[in-house]
DSSP file (Angstrom, degrees, kcal/mol; ACC not computed):
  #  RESIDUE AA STRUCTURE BP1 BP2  ACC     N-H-->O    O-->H-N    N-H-->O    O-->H-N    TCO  KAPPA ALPHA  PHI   PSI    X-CA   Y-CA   Z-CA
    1    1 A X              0   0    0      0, 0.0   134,-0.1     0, 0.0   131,-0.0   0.000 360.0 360.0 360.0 132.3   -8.7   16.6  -15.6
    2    2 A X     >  -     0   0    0      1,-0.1     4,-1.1     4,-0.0     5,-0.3  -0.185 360.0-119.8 -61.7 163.3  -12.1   14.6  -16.4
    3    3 A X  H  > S+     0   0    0      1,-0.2     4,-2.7     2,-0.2     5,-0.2   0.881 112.6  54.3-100.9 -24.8  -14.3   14.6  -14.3
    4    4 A X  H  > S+     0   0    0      1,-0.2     4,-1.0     2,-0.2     5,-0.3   0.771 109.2  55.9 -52.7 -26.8  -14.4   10.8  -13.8
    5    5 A X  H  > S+     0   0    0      3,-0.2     4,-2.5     2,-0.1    -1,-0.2   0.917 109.0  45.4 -72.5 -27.4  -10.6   11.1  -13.2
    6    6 A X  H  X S+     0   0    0     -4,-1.1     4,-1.9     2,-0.2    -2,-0.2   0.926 111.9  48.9 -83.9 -50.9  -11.2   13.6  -10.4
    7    7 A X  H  X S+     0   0    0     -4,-2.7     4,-1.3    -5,-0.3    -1,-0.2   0.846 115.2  47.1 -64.0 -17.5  -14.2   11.6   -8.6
    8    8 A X  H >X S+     0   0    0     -4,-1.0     4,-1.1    -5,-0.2     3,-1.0   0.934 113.9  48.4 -91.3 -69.5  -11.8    8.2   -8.7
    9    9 A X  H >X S+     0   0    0     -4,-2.5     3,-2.9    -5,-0.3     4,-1.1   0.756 113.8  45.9 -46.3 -58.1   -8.9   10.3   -7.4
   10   10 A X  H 3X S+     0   0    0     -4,-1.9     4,-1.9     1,-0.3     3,-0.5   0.704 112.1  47.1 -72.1 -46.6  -11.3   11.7   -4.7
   11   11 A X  H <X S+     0   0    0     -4,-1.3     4,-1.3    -3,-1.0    -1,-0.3   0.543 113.7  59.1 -60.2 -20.4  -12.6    8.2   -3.8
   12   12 A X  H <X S+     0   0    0     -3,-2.9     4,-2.7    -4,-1.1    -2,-0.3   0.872 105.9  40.4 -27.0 -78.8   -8.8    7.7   -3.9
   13   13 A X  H  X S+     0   0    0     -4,-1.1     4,-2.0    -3,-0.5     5,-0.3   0.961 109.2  59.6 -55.3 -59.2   -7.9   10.1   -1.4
   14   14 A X  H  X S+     0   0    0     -4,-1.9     4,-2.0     2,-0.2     3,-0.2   0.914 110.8  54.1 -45.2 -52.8  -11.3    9.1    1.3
   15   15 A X  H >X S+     0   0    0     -4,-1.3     4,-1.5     1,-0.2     3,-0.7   0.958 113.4  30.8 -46.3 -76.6   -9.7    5.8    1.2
   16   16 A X  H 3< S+     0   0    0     -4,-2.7    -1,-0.2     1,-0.2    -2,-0.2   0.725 109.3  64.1 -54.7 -22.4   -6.5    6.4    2.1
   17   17 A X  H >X S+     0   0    0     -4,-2.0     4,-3.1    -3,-0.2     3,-1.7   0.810 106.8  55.7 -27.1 -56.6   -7.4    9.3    4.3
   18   18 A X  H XX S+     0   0    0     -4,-2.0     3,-2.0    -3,-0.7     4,-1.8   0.960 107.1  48.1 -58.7 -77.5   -9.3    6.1    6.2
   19   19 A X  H 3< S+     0   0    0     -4,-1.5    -1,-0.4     1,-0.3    -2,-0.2   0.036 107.4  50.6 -33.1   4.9   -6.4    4.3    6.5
   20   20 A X  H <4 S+     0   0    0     -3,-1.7     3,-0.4    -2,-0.8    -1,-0.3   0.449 102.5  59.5-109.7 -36.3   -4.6    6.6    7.6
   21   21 A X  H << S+     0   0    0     -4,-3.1    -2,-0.2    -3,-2.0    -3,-0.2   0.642 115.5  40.2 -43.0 -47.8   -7.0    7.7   10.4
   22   22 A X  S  X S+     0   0    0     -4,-1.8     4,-0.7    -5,-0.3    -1,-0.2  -0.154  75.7 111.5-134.9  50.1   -6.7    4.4   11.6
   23   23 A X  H  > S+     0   0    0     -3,-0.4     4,-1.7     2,-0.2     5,-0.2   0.925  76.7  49.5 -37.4 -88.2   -3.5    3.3   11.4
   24   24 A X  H  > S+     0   0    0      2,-0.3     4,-1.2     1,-0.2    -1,-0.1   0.692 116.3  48.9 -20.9 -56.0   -2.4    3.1   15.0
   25   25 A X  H  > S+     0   0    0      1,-0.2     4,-2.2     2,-0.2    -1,-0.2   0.893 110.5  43.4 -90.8 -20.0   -5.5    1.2   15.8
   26   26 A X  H  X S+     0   0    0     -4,-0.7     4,-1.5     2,-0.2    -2,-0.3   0.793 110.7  54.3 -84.3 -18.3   -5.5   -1.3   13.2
   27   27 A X  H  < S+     0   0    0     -4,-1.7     4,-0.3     2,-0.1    -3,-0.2   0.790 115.9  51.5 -68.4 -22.5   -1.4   -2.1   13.6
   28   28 A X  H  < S+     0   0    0     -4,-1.2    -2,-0.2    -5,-0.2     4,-0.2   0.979 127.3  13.6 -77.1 -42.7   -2.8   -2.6   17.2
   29   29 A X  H  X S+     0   0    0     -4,-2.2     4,-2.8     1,-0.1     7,-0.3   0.416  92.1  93.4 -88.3  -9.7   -5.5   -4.9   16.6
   30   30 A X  T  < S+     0   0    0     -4,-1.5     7,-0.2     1,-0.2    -1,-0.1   0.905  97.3  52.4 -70.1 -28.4   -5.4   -6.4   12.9
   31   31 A X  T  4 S+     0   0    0     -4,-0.3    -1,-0.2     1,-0.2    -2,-0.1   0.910 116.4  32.6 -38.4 -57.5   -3.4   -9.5   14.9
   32   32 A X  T  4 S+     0   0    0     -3,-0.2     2,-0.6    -4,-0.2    -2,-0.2   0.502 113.6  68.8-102.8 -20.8   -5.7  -10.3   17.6
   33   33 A X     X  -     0   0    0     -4,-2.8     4,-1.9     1,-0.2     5,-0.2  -0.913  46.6-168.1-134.9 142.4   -9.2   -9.4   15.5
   34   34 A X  H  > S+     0   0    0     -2,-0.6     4,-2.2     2,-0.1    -1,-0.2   0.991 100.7  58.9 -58.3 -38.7  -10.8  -11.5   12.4
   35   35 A X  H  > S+     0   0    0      1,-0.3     4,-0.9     2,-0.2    -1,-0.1   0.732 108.3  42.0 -78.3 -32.6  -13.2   -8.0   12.2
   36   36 A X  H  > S+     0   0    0     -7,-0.3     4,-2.3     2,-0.2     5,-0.4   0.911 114.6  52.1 -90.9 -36.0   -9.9   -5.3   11.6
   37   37 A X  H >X S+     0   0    0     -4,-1.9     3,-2.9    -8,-0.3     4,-1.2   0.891 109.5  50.6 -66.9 -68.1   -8.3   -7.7    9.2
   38   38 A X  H 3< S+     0   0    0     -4,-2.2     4,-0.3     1,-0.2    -1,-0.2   0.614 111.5  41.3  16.3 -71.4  -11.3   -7.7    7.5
   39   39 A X  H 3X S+     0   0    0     -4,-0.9     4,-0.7    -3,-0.4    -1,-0.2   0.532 113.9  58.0 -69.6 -31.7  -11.8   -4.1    7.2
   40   40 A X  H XX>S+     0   0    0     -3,-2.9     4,-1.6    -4,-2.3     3,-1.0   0.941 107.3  49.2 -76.3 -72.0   -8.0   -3.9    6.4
   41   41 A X  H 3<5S+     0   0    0     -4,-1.2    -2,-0.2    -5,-0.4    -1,-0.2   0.505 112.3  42.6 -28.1 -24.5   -8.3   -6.2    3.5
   42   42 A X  H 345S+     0   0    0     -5,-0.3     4,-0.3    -4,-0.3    -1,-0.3   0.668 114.2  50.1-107.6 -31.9  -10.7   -5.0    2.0
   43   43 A X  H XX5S+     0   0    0     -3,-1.0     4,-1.8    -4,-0.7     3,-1.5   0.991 110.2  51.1 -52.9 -78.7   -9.6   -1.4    2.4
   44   44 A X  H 3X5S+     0   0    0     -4,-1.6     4,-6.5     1,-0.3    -3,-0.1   0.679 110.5  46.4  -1.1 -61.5   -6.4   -2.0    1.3
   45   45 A X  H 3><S+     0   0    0     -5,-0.5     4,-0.7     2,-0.2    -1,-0.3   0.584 105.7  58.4 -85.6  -3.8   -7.4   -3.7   -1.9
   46   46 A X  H <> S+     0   0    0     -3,-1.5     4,-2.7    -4,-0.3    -2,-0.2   0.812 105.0  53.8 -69.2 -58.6   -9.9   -1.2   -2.7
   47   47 A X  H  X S+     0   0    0     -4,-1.8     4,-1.9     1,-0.3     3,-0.5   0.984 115.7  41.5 -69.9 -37.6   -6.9    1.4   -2.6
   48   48 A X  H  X S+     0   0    0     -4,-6.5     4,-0.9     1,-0.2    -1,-0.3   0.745 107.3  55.4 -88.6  12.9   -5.1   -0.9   -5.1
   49   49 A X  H  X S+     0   0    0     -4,-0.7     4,-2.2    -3,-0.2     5,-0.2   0.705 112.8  44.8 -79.6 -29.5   -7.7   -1.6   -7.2
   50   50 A X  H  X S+     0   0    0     -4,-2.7     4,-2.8    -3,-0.5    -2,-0.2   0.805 108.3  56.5 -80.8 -35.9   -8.3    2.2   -7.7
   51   51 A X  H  X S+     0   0    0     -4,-1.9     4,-0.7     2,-0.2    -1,-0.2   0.755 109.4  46.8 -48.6 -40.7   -4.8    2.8   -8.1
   52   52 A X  H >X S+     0   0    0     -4,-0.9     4,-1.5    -5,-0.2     3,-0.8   0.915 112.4  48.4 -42.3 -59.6   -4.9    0.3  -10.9
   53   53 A X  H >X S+     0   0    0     -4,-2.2     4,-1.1     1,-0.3     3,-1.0   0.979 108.5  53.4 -85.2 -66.9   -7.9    1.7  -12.6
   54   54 A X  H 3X S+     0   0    0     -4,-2.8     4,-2.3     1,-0.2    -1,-0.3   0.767 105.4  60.5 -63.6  -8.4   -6.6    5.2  -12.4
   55   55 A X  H <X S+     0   0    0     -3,-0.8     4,-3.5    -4,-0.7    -2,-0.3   0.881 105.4  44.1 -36.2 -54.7   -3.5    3.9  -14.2
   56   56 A X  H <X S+     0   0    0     -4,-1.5     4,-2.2    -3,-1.0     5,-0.2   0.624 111.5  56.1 -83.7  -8.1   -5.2    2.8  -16.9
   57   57 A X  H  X S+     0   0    0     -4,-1.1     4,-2.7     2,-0.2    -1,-0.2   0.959 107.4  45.5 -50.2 -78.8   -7.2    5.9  -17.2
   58   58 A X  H  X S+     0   0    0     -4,-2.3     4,-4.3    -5,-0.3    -2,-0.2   0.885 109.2  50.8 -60.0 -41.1   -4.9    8.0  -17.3
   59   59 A X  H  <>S+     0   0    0     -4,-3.5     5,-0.7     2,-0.2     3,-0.4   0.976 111.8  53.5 -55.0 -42.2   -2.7    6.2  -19.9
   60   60 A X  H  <5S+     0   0    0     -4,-2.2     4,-0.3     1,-0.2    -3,-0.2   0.814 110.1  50.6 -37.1 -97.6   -6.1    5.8  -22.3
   61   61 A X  H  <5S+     0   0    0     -4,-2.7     2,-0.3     1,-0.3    -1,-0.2   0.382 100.2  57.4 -33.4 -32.5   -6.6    9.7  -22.0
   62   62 A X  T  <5S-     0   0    0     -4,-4.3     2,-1.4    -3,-0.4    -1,-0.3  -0.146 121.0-108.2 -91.9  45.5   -3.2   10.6  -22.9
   63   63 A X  T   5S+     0   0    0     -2,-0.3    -2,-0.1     1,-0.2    -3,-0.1  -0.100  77.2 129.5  70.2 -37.5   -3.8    8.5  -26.5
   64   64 A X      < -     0   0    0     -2,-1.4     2,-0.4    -5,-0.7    -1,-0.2  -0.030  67.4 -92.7 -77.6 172.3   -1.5    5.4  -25.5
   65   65 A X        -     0   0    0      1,-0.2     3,-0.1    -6,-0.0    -1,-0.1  -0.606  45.9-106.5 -84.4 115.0   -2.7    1.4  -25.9
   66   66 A X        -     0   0    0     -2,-0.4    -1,-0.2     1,-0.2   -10,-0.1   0.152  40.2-109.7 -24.2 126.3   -4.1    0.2  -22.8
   67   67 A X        -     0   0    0      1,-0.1    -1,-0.2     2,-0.1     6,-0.1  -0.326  10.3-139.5 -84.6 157.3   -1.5   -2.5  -20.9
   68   68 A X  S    S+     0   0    0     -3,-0.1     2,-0.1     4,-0.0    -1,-0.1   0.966  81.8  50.2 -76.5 -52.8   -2.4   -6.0  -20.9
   69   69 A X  S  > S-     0   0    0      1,-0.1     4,-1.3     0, 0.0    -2,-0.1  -0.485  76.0-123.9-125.8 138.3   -1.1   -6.4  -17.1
   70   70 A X  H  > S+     0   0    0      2,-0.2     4,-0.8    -2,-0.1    24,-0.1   0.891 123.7  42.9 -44.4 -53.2   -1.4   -4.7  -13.6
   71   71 A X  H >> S+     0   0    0      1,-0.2     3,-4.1     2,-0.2     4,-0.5   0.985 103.7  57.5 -42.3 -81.4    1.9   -4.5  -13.8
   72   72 A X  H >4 S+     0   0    0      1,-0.3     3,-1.0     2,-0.2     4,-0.3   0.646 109.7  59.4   4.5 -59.4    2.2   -3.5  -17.4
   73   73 A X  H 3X S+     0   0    0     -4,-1.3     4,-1.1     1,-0.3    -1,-0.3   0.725 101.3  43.0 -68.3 -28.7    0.0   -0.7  -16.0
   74   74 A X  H <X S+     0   0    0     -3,-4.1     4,-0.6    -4,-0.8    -1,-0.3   0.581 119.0  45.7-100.0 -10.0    2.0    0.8  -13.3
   75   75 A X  H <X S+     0   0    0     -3,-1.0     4,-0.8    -4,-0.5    -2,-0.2   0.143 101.7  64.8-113.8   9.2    5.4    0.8  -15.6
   76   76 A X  H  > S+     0   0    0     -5,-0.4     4,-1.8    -4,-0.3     5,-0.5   0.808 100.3  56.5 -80.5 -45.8    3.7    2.1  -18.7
   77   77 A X  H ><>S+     0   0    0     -4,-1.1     5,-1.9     1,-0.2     3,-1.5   0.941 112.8  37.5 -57.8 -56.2    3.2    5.2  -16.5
   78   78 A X  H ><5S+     0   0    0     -4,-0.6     3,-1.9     1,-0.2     7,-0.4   0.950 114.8  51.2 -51.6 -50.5    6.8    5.6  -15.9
   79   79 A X  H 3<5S+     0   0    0     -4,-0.8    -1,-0.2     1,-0.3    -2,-0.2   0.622 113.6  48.3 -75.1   6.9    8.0    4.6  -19.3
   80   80 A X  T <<5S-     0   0    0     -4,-1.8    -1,-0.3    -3,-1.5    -2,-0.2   0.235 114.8-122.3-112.4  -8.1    5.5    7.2  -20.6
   81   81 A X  T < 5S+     0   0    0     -3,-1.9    -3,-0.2    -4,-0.5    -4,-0.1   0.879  77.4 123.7  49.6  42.6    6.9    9.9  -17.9
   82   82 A X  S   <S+     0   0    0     -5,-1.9     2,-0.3    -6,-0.3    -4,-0.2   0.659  88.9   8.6 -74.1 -25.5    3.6   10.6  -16.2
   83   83 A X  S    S-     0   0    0     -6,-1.2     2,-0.8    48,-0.0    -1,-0.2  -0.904 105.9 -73.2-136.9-175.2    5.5    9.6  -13.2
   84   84 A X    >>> -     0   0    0     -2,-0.3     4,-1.1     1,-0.1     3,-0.9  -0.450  32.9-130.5 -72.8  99.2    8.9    8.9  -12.6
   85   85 A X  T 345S+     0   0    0     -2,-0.8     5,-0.2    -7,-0.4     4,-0.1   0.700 106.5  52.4  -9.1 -36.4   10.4    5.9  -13.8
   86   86 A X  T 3>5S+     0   0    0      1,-0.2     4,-2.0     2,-0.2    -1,-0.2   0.913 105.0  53.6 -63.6 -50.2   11.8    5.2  -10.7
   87   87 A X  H <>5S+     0   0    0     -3,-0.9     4,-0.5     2,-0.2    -1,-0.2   0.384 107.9  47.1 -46.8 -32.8    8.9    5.5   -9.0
   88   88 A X  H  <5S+     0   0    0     -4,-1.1     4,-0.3     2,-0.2    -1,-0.2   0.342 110.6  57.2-105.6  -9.7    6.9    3.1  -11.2
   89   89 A X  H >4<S+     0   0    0     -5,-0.6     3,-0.8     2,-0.1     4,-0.3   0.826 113.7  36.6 -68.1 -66.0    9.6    0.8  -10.9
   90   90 A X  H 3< S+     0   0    0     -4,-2.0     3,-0.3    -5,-0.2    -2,-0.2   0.786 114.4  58.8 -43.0 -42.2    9.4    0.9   -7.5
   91   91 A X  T >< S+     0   0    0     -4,-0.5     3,-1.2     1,-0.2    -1,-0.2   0.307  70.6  95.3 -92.1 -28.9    5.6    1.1   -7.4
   92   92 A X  T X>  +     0   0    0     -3,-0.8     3,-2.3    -4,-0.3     4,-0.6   0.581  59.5  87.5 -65.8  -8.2    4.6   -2.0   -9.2
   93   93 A X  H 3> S+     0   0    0     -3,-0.3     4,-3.1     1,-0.3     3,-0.4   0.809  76.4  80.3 -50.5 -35.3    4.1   -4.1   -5.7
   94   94 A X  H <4 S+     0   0    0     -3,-1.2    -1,-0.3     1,-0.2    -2,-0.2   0.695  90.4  43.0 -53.2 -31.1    0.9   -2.6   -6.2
   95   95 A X  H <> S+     0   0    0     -3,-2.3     4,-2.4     2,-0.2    -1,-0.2   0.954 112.4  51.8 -40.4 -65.9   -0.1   -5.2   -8.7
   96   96 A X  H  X S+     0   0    0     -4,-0.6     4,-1.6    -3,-0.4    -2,-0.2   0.579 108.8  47.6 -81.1 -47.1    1.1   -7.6   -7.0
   97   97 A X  H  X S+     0   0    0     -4,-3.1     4,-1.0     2,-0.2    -1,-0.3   0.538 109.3  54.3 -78.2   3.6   -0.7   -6.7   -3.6
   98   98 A X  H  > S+     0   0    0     -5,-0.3     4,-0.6     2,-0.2    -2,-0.3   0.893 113.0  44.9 -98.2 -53.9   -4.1   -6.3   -5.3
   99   99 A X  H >X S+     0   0    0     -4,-2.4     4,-2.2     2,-0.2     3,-0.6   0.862 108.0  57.3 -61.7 -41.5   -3.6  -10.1   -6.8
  100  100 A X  H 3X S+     0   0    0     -4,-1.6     4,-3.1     2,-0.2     3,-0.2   0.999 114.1  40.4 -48.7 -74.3   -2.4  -11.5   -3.4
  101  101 A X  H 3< S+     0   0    0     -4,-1.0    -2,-0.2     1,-0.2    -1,-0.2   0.480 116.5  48.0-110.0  35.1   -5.6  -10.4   -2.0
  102  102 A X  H << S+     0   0    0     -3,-0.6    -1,-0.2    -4,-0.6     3,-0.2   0.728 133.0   7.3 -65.7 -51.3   -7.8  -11.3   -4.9
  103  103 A X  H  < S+     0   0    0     -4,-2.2     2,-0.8    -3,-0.2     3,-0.2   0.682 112.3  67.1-120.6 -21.7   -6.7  -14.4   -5.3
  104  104 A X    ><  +     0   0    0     -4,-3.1     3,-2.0    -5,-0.4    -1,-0.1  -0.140  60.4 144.6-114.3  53.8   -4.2  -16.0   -2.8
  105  105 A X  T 3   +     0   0    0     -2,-0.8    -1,-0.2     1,-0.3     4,-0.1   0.556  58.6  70.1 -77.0   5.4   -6.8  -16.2    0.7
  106  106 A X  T 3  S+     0   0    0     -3,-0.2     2,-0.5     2,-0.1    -1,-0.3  -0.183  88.6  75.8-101.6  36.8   -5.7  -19.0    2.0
  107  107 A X  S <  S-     0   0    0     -3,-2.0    -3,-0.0    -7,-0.1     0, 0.0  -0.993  93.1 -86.2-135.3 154.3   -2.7  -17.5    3.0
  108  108 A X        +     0   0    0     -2,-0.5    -2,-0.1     1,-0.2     4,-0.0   0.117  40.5 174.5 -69.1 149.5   -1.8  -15.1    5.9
  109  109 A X     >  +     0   0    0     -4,-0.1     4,-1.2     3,-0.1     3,-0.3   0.695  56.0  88.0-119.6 -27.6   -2.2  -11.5    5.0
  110  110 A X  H  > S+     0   0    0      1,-0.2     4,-0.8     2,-0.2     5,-0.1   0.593  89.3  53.3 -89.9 -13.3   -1.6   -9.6    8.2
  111  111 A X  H  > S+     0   0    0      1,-0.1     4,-1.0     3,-0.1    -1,-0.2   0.925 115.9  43.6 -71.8 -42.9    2.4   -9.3    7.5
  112  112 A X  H  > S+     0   0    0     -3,-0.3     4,-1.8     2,-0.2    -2,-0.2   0.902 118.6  44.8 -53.0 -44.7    1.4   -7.9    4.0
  113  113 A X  H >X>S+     0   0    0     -4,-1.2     4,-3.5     1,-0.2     3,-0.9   0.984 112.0  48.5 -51.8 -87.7   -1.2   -5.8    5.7
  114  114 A X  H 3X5S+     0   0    0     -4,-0.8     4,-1.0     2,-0.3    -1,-0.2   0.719 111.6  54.3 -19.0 -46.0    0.9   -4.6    8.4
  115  115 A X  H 3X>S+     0   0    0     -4,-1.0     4,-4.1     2,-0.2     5,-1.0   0.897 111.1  45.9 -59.5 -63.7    3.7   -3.7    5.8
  116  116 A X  H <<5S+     0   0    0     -4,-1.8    -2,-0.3    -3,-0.9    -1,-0.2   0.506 100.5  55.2 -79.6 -20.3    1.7   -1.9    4.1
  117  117 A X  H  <5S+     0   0    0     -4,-3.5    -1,-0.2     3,-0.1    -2,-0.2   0.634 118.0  48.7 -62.7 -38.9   -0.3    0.4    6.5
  118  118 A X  H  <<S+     0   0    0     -4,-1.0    -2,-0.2    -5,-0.7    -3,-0.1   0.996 131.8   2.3 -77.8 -47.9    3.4    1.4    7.6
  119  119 A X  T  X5S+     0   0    0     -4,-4.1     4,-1.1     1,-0.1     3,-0.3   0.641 118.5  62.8-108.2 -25.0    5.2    2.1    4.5
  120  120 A X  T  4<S+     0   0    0     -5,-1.0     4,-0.4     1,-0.2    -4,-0.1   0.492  90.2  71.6-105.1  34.1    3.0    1.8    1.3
  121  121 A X  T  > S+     0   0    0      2,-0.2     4,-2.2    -4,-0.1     5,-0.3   0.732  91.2  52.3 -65.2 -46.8    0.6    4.5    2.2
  122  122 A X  H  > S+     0   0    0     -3,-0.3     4,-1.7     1,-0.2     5,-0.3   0.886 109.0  58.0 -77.7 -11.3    2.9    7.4    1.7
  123  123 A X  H  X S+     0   0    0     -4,-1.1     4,-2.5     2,-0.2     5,-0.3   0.930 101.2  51.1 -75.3 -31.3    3.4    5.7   -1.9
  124  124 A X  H  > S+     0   0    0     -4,-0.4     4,-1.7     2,-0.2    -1,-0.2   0.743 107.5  56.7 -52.4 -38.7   -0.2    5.8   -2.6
  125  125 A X  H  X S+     0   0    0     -4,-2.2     4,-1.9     2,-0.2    -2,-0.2   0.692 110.0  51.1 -73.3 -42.8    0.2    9.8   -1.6
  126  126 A X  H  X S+     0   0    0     -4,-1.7     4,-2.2    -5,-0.3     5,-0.3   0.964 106.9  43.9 -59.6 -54.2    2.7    9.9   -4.1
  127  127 A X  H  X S+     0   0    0     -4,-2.5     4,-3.1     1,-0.3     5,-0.3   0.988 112.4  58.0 -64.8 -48.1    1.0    8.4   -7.0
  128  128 A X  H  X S+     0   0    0     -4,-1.7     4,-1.5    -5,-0.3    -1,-0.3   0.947 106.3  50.5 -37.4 -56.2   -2.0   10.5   -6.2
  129  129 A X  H >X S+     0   0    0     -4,-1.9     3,-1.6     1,-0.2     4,-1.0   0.893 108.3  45.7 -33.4 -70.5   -0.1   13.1   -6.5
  130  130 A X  H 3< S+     0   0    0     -4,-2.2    -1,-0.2     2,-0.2    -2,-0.2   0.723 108.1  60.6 -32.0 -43.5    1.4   12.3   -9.7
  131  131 A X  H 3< S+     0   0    0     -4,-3.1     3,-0.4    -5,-0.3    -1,-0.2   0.691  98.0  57.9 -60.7 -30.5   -1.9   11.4  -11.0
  132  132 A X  H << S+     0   0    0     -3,-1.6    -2,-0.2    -4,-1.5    -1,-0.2   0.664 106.6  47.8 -96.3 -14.2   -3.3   15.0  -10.3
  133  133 A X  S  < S+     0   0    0     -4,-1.0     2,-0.4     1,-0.2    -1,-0.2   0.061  92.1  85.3 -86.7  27.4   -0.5   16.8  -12.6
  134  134 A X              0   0    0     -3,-0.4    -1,-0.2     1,-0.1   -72,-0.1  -0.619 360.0 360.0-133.8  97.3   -1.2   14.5  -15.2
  135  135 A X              0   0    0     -2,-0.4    -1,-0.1  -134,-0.1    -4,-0.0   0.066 360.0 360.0-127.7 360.0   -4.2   16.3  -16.8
């Protein structure tokens, strides 16, 4: 593993690690306060921007052509069996939330948020995962 792959995984982990920490208080509060959606949003999109960027990383290092698309990025890995097809089928919402909350900010976030503090953490755990056997 490079050592730029290992310091983006790491920065990886501390994120989600955060989010994870403060789970429980931010499903309690991200309704009721501008300050934790805020902090969620930006958190959130951090972890998929990084997820992104170690996509593409990894595919460069292992010699294949760099994907045009977020998407692109997260089903190259599967169709390249660094991770499971299934998994990067599954897995491409990650695009898809990173562009929602680049780009789409006039529109409510906290269901997306909310969603995604419950269930697309432990996907995030995955991919890490995946990302560290694929050296």
């Amino acid at each position: 593993m490079t050592e730029l792959l290992f310091q983006k995984l790491q920065r990886l982990k501390e994120e989600v690690a955060y989010l994870k920490d403060n789970r429980e208080r931010f499903l309690l509060t991200l309704r009721s306060s501008i300050d934790t959606r805020k902090i969620v949003e930006r958190s959130v999109f951090l972890t998929s921007e990084m997820v992104l960027d170690l996509a593409d990383l990894v595919i460069i290092k292992k010699g294949y052509p760099k994907p045009g698309t977020y998407r692109d990025s997260i089903y190259k890995l599967g169709e390249f069996k660094i991770v499971p097809e299934e998994f990067a089928y599954n897995f491409t919402y990650i695009a898809g939330l990173r562009n929602f909350l680049a780009h789409d900010y006039l529109k409510e976030t906290v269901p997306t948020l909310e969603n995604f503090l419950k269930a697309g953490l432990s996907d995030v755990e995955t991919f890490i995962s995946h990302m560290e056997k694929a050296r």
